[in-house]
VEXSE-800770 format. One record per atom (N, C-alpha, C): x, y, z; residue in three letters; residue number from 1. Coordinates in steps of 0.05 Angstrom, whole numbers. Layout:
      x      y      z  aa   i
      X      Y      Z ALA NUM
...
END
This chain:
      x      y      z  aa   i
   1936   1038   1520 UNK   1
   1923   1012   1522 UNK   1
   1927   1002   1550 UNK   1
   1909    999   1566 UNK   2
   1908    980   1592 UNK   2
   1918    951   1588 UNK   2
   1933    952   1618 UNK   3
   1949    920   1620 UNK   3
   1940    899   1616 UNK   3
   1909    899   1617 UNK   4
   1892    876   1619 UNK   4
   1897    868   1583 UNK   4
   1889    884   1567 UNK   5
   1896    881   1538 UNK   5
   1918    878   1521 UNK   5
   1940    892   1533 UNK   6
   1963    895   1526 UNK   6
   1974    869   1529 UNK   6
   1964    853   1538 UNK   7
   1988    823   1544 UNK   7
   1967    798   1515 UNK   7
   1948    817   1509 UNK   8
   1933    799   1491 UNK   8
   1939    807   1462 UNK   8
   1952    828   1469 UNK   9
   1944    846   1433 UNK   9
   1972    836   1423 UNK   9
   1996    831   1437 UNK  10
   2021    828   1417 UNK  10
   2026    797   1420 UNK  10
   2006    774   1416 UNK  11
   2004    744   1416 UNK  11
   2001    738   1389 UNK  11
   2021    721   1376 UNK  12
   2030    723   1343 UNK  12
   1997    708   1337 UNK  12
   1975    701   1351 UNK  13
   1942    688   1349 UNK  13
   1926    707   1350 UNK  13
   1932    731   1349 UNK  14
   1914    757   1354 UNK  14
   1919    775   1341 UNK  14
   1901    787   1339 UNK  15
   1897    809   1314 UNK  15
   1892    835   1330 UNK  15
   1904    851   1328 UNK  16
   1896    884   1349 UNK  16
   1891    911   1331 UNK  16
   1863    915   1330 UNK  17
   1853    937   1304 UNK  17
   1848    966   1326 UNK  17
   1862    988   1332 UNK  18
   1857   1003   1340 UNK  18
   1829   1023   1323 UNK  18
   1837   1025   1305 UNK  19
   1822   1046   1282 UNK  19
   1786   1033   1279 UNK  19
   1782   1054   1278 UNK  20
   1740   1057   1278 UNK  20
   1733   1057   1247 UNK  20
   1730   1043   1228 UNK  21
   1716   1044   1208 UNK  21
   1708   1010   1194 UNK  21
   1681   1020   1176 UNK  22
   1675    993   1163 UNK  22
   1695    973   1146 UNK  22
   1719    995   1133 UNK  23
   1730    973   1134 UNK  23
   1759    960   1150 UNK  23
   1758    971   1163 UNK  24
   1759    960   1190 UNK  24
   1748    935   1207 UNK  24
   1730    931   1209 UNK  25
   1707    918   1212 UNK  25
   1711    890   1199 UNK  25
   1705    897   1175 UNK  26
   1709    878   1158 UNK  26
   1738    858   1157 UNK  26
   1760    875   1155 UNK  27
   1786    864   1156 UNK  27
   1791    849   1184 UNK  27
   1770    856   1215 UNK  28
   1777    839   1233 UNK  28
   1759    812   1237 UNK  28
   1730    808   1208 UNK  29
   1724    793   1199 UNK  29
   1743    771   1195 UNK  29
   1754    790   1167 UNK  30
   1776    769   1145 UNK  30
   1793    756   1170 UNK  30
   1801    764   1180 UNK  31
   1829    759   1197 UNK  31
   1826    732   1218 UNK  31
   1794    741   1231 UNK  32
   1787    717   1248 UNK  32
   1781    689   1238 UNK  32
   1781    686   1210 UNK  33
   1765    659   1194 UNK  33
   1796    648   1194 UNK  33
   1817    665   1204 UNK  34
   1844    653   1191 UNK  34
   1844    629   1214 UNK  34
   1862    609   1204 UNK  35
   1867    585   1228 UNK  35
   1883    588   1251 UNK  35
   1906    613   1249 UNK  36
   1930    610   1260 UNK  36
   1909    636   1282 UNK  36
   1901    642   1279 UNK  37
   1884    671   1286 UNK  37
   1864    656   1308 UNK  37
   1874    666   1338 UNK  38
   1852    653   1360 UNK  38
   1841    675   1374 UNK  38
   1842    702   1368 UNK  39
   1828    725   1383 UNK  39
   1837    751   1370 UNK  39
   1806    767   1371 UNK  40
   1815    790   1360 UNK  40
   1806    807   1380 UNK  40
   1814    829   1367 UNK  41
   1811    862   1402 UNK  41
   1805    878   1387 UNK  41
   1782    890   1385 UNK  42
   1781    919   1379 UNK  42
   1783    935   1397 UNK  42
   1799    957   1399 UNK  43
   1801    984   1415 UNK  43
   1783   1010   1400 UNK  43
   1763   1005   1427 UNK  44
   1749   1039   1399 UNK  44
   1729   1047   1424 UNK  44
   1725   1071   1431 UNK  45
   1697   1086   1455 UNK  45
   1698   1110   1434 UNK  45
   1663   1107   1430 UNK  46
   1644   1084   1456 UNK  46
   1649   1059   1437 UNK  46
   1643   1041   1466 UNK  47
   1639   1020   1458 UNK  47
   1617   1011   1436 UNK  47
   1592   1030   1446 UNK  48
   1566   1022   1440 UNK  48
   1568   1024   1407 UNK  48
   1577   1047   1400 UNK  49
   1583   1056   1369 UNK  49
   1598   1029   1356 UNK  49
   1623   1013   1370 UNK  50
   1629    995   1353 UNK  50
   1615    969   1350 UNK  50
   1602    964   1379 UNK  51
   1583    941   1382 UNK  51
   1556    942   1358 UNK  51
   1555    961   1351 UNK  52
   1536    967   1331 UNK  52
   1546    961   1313 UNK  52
   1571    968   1294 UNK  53
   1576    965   1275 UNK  53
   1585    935   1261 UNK  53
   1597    923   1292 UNK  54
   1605    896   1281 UNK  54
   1587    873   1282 UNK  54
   1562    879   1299 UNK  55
   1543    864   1301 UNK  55
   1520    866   1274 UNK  55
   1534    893   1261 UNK  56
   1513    888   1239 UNK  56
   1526    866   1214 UNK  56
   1546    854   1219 UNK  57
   1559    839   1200 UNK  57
   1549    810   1207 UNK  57
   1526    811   1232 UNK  58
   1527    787   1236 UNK  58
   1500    780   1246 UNK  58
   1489    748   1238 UNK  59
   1463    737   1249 UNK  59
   1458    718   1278 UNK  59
   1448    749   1290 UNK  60
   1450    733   1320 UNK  60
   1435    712   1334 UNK  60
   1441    688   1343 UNK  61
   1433    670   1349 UNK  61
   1433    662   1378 UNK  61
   1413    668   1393 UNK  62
   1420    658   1419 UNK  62
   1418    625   1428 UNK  62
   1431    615   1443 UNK  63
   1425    582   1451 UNK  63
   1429    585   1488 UNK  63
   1419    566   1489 UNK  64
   1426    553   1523 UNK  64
   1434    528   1522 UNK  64
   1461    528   1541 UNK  65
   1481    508   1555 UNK  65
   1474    506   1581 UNK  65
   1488    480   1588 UNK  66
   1494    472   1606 UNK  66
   1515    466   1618 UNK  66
   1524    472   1641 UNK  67
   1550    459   1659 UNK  67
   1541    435   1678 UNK  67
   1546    411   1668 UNK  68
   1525    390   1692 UNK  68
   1543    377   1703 UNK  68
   1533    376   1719 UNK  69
   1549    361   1749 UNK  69
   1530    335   1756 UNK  69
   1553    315   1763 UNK  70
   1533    286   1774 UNK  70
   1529    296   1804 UNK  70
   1535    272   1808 UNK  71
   1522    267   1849 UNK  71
   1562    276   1859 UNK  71
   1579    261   1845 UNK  72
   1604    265   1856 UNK  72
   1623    285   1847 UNK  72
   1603    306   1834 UNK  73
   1618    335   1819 UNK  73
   1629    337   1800 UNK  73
   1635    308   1780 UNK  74
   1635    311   1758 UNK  74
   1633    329   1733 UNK  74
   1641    333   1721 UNK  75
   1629    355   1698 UNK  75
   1625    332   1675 UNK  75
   1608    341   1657 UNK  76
   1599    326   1642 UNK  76
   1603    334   1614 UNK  76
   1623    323   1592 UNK  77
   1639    333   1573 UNK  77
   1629    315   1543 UNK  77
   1629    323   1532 UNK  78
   1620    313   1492 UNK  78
   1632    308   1479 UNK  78
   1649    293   1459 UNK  79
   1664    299   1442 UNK  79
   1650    301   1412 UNK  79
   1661    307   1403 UNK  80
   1640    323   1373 UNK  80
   1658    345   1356 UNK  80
   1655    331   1329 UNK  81
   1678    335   1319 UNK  81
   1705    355   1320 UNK  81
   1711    327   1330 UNK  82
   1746    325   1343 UNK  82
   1742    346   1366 UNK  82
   1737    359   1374 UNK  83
   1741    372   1407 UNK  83
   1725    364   1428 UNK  83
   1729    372   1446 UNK  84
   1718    368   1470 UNK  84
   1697    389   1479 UNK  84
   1674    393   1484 UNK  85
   1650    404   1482 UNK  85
   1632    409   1515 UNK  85
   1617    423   1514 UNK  86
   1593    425   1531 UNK  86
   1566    422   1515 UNK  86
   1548    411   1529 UNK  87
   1523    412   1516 UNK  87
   1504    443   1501 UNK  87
   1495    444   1496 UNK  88
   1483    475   1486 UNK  88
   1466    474   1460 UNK  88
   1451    490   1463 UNK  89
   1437    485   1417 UNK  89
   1427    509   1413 UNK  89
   1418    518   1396 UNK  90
   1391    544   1393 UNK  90
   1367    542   1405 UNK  90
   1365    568   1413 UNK  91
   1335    567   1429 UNK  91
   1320    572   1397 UNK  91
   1296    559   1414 UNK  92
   1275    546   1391 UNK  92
   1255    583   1401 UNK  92
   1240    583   1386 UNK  93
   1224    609   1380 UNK  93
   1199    605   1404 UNK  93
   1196    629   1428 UNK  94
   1178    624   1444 UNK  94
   1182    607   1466 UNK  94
   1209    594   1469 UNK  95
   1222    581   1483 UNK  95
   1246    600   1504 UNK  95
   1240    597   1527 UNK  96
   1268    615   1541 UNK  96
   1294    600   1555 UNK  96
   1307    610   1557 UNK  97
   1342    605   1550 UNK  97
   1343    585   1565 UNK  97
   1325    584   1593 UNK  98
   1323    563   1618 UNK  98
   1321    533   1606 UNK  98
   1291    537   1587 UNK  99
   1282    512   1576 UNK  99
   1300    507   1557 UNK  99
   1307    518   1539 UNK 100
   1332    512   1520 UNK 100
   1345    495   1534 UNK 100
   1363    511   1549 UNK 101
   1387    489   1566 UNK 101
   1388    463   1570 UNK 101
   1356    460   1585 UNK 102
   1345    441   1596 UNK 102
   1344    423   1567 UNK 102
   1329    435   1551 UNK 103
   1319    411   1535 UNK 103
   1355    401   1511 UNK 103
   1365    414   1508 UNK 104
   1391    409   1490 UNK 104
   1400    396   1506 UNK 104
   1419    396   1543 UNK 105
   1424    382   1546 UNK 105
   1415    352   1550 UNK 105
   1394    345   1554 UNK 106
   1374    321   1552 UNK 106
   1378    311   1527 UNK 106
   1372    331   1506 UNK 107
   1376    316   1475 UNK 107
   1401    311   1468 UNK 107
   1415    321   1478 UNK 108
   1452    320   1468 UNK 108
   1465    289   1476 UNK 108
   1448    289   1507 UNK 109
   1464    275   1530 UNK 109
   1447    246   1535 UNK 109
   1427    251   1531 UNK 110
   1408    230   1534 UNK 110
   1398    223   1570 UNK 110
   1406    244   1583 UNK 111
   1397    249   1613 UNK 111
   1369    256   1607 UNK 111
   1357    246   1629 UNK 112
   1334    245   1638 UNK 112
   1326    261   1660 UNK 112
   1342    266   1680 UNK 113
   1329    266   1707 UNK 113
   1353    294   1702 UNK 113
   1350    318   1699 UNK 114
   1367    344   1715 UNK 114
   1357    360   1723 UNK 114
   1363    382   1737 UNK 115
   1350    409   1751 UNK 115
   1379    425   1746 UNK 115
   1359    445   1744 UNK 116
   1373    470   1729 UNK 116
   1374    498   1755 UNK 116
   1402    495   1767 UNK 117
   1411    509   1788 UNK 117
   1410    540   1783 UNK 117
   1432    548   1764 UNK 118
   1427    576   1762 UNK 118
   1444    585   1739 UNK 118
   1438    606   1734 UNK 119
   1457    625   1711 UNK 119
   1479    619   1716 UNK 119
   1506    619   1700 UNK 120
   1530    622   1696 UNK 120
   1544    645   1688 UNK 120
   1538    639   1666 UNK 121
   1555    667   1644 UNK 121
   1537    669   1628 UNK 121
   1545    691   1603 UNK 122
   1543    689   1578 UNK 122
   1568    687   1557 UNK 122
   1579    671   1538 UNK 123
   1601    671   1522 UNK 123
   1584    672   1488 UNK 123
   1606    688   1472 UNK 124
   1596    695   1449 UNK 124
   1622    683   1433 UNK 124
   1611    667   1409 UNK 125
   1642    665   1387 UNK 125
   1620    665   1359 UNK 125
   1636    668   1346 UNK 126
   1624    675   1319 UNK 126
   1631    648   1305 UNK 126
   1620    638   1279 UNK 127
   1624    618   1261 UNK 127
   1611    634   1232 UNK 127
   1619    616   1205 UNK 128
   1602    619   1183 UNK 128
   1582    601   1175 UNK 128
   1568    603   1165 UNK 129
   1544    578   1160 UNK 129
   1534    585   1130 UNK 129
   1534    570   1105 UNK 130
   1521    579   1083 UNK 130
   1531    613   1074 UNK 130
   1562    607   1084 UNK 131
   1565    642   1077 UNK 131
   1558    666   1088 UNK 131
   1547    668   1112 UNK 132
   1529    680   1136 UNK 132
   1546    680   1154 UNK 132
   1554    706   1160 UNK 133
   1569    710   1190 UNK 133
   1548    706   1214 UNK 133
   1552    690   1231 UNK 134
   1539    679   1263 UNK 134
   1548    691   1281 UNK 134
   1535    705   1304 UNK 135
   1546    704   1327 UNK 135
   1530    701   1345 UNK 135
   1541    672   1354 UNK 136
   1526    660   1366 UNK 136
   1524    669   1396 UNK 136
   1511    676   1418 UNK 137
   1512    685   1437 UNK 137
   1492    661   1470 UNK 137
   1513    649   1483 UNK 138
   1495    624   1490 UNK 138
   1503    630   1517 UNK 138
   1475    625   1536 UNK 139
   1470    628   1561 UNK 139
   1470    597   1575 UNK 139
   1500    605   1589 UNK 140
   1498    573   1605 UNK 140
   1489    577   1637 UNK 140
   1488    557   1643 UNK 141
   1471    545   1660 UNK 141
   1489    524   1680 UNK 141
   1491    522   1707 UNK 142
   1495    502   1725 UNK 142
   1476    481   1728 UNK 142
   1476    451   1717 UNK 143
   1455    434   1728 UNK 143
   1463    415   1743 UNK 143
   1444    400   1747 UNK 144
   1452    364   1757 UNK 144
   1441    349   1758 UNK 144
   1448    326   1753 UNK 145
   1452    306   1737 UNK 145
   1445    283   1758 UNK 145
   1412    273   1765 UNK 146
   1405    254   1793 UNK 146
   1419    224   1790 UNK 146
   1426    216   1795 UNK 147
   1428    193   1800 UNK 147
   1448    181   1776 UNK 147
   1456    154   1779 UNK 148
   1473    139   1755 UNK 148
   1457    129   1733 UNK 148
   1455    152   1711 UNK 149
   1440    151   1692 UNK 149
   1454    148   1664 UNK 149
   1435    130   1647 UNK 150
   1454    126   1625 UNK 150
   1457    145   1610 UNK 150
   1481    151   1591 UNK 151
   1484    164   1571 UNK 151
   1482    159   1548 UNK 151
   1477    172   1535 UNK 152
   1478    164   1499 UNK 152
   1475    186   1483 UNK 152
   1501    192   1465 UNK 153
   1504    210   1451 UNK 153
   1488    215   1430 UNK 153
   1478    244   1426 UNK 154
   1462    246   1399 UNK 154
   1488    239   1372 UNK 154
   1488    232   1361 UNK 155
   1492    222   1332 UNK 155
   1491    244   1313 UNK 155
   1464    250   1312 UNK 156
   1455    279   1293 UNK 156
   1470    299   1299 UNK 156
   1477    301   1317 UNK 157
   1498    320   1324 UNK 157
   1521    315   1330 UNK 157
   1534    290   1306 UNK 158
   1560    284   1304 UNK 158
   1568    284   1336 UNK 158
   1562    273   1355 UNK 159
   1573    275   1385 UNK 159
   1576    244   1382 UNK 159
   1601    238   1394 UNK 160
   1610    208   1395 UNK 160
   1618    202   1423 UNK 160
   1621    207   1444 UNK 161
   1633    206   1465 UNK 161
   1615    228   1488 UNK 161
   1612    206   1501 UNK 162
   1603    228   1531 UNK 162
   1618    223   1557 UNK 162
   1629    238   1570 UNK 163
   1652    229   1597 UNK 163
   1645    245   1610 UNK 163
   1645    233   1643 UNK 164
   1640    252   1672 UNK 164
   1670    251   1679 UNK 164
   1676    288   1674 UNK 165
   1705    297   1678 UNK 165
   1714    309   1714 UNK 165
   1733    286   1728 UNK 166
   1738    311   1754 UNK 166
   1756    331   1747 UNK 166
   1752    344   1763 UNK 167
   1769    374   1765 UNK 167
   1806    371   1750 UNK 167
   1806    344   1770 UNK 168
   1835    339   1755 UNK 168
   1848    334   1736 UNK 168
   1822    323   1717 UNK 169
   1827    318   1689 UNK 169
   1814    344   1673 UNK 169
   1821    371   1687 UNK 170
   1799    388   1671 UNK 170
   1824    401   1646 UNK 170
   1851    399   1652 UNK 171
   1876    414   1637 UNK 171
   1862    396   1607 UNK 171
   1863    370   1612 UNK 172
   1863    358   1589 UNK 172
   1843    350   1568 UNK 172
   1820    359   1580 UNK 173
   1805    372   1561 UNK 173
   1798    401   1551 UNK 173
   1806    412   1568 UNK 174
   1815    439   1562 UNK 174
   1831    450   1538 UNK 174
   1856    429   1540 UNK 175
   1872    422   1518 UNK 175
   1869    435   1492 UNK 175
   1839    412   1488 UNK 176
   1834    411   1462 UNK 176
   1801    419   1462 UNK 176
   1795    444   1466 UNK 177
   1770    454   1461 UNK 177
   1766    483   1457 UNK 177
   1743    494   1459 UNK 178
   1744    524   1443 UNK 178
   1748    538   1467 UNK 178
   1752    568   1456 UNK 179
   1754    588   1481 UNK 179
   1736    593   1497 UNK 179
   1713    586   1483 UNK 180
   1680    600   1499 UNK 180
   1688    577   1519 UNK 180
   1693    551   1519 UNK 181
   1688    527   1543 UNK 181
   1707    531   1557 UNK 181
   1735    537   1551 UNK 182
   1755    545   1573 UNK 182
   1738    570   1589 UNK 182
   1727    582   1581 UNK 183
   1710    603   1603 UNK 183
   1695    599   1617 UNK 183
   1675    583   1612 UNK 184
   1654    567   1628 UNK 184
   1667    551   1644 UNK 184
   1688    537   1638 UNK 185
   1695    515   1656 UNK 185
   1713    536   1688 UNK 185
   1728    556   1669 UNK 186
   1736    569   1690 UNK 186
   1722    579   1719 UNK 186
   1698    591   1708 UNK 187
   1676    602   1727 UNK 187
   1683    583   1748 UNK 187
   1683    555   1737 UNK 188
   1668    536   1766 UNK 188
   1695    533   1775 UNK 188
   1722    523   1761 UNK 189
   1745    505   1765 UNK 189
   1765    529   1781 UNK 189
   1751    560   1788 UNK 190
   1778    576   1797 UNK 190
   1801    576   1781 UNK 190
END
């Protein structure tokens, strides 16, 4: 096992499945719905052989995010139930990841006026929905955010709070949010 993995696989939040089979598979399902459980590792080449197998357990959903920045570099943060968030939704059908971005964070945020700079990443986490394994797979995006524009949280999407975060307050929302946004935020924050 390489060092890069090895400091992740013996973390009492992680689950480390060397072995190749369905149920296999399955058991690093069961394991990830647990609460105490914040990352799992499969070890298995090829890769491609396991990416197949565990993706068939699941309904893939792509969305576009945003990372938005005001005029003074701000990052621009959600809260929605109980964590701390980035904008993002499902791409709608016939719609591409660009306009997605664009249009969720507008709907989320209630911004008007952004431009959409460039690719970021891609981050993937899985959820259940109606008993349906998700994996959701969302293409964010660098924007920004013209001028001192009002905000107003969508509602429908349980979002209660919108805040323009500096760099220095980034530990503390960090804090308390998912793994996919500690990644995104990293890209920009070094």
């Amino acid at each position: 096992m390489n060092a890069a993995i090895n400091k992740y696989a013996h973390h009492d939040d992680a689950v480390f499945i060397d072995e190749f089979s369905h149920p296999a598979v399955n058991s690093m399902i069961h394991e990830m719905r647990q609460a105490k459980v914040h990352a799992g590792i499969f070890l298995h080449t090829p890769l491609e052989e396991l990416r197949k197998a565990f993706w068939k357990k699941f309904i893939l959903i792509r969305a576009g995010g945003g990372l938005v920045r005001n005029e003074k570099g701000e990052v621009l943060f959600m809260f929605r139930r109980g964590k701390w968030d980035l904008p993002k939704g499902k791409q709608d059908d016939g719609e591409t990841l660009e306009a997605c971005a664009v249009r969720e964070v507008k709907e989320e945020t209630g911004l008007k006026e952004i431009s959409l700079e460039k690719p970021l990443l891609v981050t993937w986490h899985t959820y259940d929905d109606s008993g349906k394994h998700i994996l959701k797979e969302t293409h964010w995006f660098t924007m920004r955010a013209a001028g001192d524009q009002a905000l107003l949280p969508q509602q429908e999407e349980q979002i209660t709070e919108l805040r323009w975060v500096g760099k220095k307050d980034f530990p503390t929302m960090l804090s308390n949010t998912f793994p996919s946004i500690v990644d995104v935020i990293r890209t920009v924050a070094g």
